[in-house]
Structures are given as C-alpha cells and as structure tokens.
VEXDREN-2710 file (C-alpha; in Angstrom, 1 decimal):
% VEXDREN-2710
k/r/px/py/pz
1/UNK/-27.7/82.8/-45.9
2/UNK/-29.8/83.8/-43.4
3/UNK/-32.9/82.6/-45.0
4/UNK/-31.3/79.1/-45.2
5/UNK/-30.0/79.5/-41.4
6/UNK/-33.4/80.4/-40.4
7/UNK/-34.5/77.3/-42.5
8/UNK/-32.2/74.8/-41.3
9/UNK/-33.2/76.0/-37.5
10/UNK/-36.8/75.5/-38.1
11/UNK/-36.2/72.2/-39.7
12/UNK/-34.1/71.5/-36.1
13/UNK/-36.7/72.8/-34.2
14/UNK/-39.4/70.1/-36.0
15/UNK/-37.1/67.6/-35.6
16/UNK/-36.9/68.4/-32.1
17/UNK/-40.8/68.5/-31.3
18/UNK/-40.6/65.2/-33.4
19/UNK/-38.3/63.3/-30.9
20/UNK/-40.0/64.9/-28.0
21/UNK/-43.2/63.5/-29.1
22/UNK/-41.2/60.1/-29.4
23/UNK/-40.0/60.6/-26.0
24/UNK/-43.2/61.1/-24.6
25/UNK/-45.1/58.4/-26.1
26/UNK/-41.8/55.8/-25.2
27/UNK/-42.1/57.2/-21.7
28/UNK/-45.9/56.4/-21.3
29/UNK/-45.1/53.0/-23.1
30/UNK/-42.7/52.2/-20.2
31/UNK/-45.1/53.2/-17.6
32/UNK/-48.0/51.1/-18.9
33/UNK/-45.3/47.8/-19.8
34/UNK/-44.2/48.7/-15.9
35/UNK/-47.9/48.7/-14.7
36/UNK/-48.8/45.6/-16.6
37/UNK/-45.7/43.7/-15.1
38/UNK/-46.8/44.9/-11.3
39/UNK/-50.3/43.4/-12.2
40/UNK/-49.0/40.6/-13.6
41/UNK/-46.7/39.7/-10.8
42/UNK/-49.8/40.8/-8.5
43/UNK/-52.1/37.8/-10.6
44/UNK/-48.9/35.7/-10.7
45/UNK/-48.9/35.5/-6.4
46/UNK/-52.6/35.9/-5.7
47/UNK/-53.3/32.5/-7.9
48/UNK/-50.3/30.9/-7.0
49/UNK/-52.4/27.8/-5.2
50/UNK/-54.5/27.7/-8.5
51/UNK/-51.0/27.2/-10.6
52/UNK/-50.1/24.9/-8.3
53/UNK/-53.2/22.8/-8.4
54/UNK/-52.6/22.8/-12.3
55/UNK/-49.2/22.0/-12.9
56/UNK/-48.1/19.1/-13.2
57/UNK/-44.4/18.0/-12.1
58/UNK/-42.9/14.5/-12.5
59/UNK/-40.9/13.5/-9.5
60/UNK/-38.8/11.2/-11.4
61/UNK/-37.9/12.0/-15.1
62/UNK/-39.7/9.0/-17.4
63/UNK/-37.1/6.7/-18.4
64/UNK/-36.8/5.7/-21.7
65/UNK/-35.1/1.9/-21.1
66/UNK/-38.5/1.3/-18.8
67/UNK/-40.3/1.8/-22.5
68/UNK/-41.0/-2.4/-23.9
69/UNK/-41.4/-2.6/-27.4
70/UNK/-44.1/-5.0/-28.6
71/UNK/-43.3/-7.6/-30.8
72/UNK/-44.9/-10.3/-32.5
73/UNK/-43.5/-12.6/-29.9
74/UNK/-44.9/-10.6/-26.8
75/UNK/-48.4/-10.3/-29.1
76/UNK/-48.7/-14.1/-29.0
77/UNK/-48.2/-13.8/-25.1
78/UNK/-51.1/-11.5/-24.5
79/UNK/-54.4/-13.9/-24.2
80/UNK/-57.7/-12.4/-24.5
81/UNK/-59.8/-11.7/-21.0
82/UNK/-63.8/-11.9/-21.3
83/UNK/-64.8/-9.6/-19.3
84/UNK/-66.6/-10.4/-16.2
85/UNK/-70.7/-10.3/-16.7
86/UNK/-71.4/-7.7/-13.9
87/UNK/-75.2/-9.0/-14.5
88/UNK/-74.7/-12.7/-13.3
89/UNK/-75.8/-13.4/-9.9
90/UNK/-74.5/-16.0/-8.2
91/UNK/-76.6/-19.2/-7.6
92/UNK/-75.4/-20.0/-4.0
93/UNK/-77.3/-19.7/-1.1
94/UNK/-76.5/-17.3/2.0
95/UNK/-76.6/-19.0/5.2
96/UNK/-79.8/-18.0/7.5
97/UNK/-79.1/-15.0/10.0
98/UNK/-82.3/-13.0/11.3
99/UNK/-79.9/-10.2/11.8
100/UNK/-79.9/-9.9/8.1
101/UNK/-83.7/-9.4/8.3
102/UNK/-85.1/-6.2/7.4
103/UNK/-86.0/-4.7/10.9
104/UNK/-89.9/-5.5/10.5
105/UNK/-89.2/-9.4/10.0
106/UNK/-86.8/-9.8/12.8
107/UNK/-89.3/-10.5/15.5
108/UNK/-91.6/-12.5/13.7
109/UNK/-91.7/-16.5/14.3
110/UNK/-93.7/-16.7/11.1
111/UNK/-90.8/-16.6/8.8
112/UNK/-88.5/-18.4/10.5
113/UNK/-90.9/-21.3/10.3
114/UNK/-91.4/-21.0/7.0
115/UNK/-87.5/-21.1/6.0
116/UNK/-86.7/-23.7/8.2
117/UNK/-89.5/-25.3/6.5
118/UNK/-88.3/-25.0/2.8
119/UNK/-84.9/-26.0/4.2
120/UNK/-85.9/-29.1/5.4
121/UNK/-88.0/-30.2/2.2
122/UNK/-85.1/-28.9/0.2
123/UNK/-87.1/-28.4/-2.8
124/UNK/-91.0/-27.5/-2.4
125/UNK/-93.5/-25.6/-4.7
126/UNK/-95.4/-22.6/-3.3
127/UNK/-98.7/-24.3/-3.4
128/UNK/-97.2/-27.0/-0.7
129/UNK/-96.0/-24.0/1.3
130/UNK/-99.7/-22.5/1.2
131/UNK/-102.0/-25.3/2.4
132/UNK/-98.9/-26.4/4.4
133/UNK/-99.2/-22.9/6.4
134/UNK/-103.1/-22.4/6.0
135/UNK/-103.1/-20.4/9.0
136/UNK/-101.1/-17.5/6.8
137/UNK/-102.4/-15.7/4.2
138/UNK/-100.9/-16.1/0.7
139/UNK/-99.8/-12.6/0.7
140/UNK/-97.9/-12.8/3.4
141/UNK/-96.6/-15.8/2.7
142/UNK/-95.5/-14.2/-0.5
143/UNK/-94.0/-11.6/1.2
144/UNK/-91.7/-13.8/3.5
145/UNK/-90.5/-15.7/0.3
146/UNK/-89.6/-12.6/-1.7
147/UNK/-87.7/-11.4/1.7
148/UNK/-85.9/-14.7/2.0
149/UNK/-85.5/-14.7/-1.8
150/UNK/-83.6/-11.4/-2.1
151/UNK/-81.3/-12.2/1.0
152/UNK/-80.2/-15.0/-1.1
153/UNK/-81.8/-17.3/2.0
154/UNK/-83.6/-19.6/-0.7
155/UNK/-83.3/-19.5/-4.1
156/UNK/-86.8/-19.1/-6.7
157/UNK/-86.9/-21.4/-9.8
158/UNK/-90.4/-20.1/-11.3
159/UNK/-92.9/-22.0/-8.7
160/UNK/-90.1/-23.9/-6.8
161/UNK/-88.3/-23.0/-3.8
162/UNK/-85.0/-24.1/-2.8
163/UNK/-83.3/-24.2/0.5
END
C-alpha cells in the first residue's frame, strides 16, 4: 500500500510539473498575444492618414432603383458616335495680329508686307511672291511664309498661298 501511495504521489507530482509547464508556456503565450496587440494598435495609429488615404467610404449608400436595365428598346436608342479625328486641322484662317508673332518677327515690316500682300491677291504662288519681293531673299521669304503658315495667318496648298 505504500508502494502504490508512493506511486500514485509521483504520478501527481508529474502531473503537476506537466500543468506547470502548461501554465508557463500559456502565460508567455499571453504576453507575446498582449505585445502583438500593443504593436498592432501602435501600427494601427501611427498609419492612421495612410488608412485613411486608402479607404474608401460612400457618402450615400448606392441605390438600387437608380440601376436602368437595358432593353432592346433603350438598345435601339443608343446611336453610334465616330469619334472625333484629333489629327484634322481646321482649314480656317486666323485673323492677322503681330502680337501673335514670335518675338523675333514682331518688329519687322518685312512680313507684314508680305501677308498683306498674299491677302490682297487672295491666292498667289510662291514664285510670284519671290520676284514680286526681289529685294528679299528666298530664304527669308520662306521663313516668313512658314511663320505665317503655322499661325494659321495663310493657309499652304503645295506651291499656293492663301490669304
């Protein structure tokens, strides 16, 4: 009987050290869950503007009745749009302004002769424009015309001018 008391103690005392171990390793569970949460709530209010900035919140709840179903009714509604050729320029012609001038041609007589010129004749071909204005060179010439040209002052149709 002693043996078995003896026995049964020492089976009690295992059991014991068994549930003190569990203790212990519950404890230090708690500890870290309890640190984690202080870190979390630590990340939680330090990036508070980034959760912010990220969420997103409807003012007004989405209302279903808003919702149109299509039908083949509405379908025949709907016409087809061609969309607009951002590539197209526009054949009209700006009215003259030597404030519009780039800053180099603003002073000059030169090409205000020349425009005035091409707007009298209406049309005129480049050679005209040349011996018409001898006393300027061709490449200056050419350089007024591709000014006036991309001010949309005269319009360019291969060796015609229009004004």
């Amino acid at each position: 009987m002693i043996e078995q008391d003896e026995e049964i103690i020492n089976i009690l005392e295992e059991i014991d050290s068994v549930f003190s171990q569990i203790n212990k390793t519950l404890k230090s569970l708690n500890e870290k869950f309890i640190s984690l949460e202080n870190n979390t709530d630590k990340l939680i209010i330090n990036n508070k503007p980034l959760f912010n900035f990220f969420t997103i919140s409807s003012a007004q709840p989405k209302n279903e009745s808003n919702i149109v179903s299509i039908t083949e009714e509405s379908q025949s509604l709907i016409k087809p749009i061609t969309p607009v050729n951002p590539f197209r320029f526009s054949g009209e012609i700006a009215e003259f302004d030597p404030k519009l001038l780039p800053s180099n041609f603003t002073e000059l007589e030169d090409i205000k002769l020349v425009y005035s010129f091409i707007k009298n004749k209406k049309r005129i071909s480049k050679t005209e424009i040349y011996s018409y204005f001898n006393n300027i060179t061709k490449e200056v010439i050419n350089i007024y015309l591709d000014v006036l040209h991309r001010k949309k002052f005269i319009l360019m149709e291969g060796d015609l001018l229009i004004g």
